[in-house]
Steps between C-alpha positions, in 0.01 A plus 500: 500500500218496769445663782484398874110517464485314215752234583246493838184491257609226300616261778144533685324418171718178444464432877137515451475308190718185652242259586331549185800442271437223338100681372778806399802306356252271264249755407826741377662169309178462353460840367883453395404217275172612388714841382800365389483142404870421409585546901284157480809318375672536814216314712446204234595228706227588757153510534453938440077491495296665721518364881750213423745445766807597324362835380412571856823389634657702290300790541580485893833468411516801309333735783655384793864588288336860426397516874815399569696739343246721624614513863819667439503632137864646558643169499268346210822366310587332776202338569453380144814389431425158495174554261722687288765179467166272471355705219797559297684233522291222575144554341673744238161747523488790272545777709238745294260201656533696896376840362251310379421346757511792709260695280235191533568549867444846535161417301433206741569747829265790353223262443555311850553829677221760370543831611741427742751467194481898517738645187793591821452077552490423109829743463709365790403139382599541118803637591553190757424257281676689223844457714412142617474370096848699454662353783401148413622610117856560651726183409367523187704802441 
């Protein structure tokens, strides 16, 4: 699915954008529920506005799990494995909620990223992010 250089591409970027998770995790939750309001649901026993603690919190969350995954994408179910048993069975999250998520982040990375989000970067991370929403999706199946 990628290639060497794009498995290489896409671990730099996340690498890079570590200690600013929390600005990229909230910003791309924000554009989640700005876009698609009924992911809101999920986050209603928390404070989800702009800055508050638990969006940021969970925003870090979020990116340090894609950078995560991100350091050795060959063994991505393996690192998720407990996300995908937290997800599923616990929080009970729609899966169709990670692509969407992962389009808001893709959004979130061009923006933060300018023209170093080239189209070979944009690609590589859509198809990333494409296989870490199915891979969380799994024990739904």
């Amino acid at each position: 699915m990628l290639s060497k250089k794009e498995k290489k591409l896409i671990k730099e970027i996340w690498e890079r954008l570590t200690p600013v998770a929390e600005d990229i995790g909230s910003e791309a939750l924000l554009r989640m529920f700005a876009s698609y309001p009924g992911t809101k649901t999920y986050f209603s026993h928390l404070d989800i506005s702009p800055g508050s603690a638990h969006l940021c919190s969970h925003g870090k969350k979020i990116v340090l799990a894609i950078a995560e995954g991100a350091k050795d994408i060959s063994q991505l179910t393996v690192t998720l494995a407990p996300l995908q048993t937290l997800h599923a069975y616990q929080l009970r999250i729609d899966p169709t909620n990670f692509k969407l998520l992962s389009h808001c982040m893709l959004v979130t990375l061009a923006c933060y990223l300018g023209s170093e989000f080239t189209p070979v970067a944009h690609a590589a991370m859509d198809k990333f992010l494409s296989a870490f929403a199915a891979v969380l999706s799994e024990k739904y199946r």
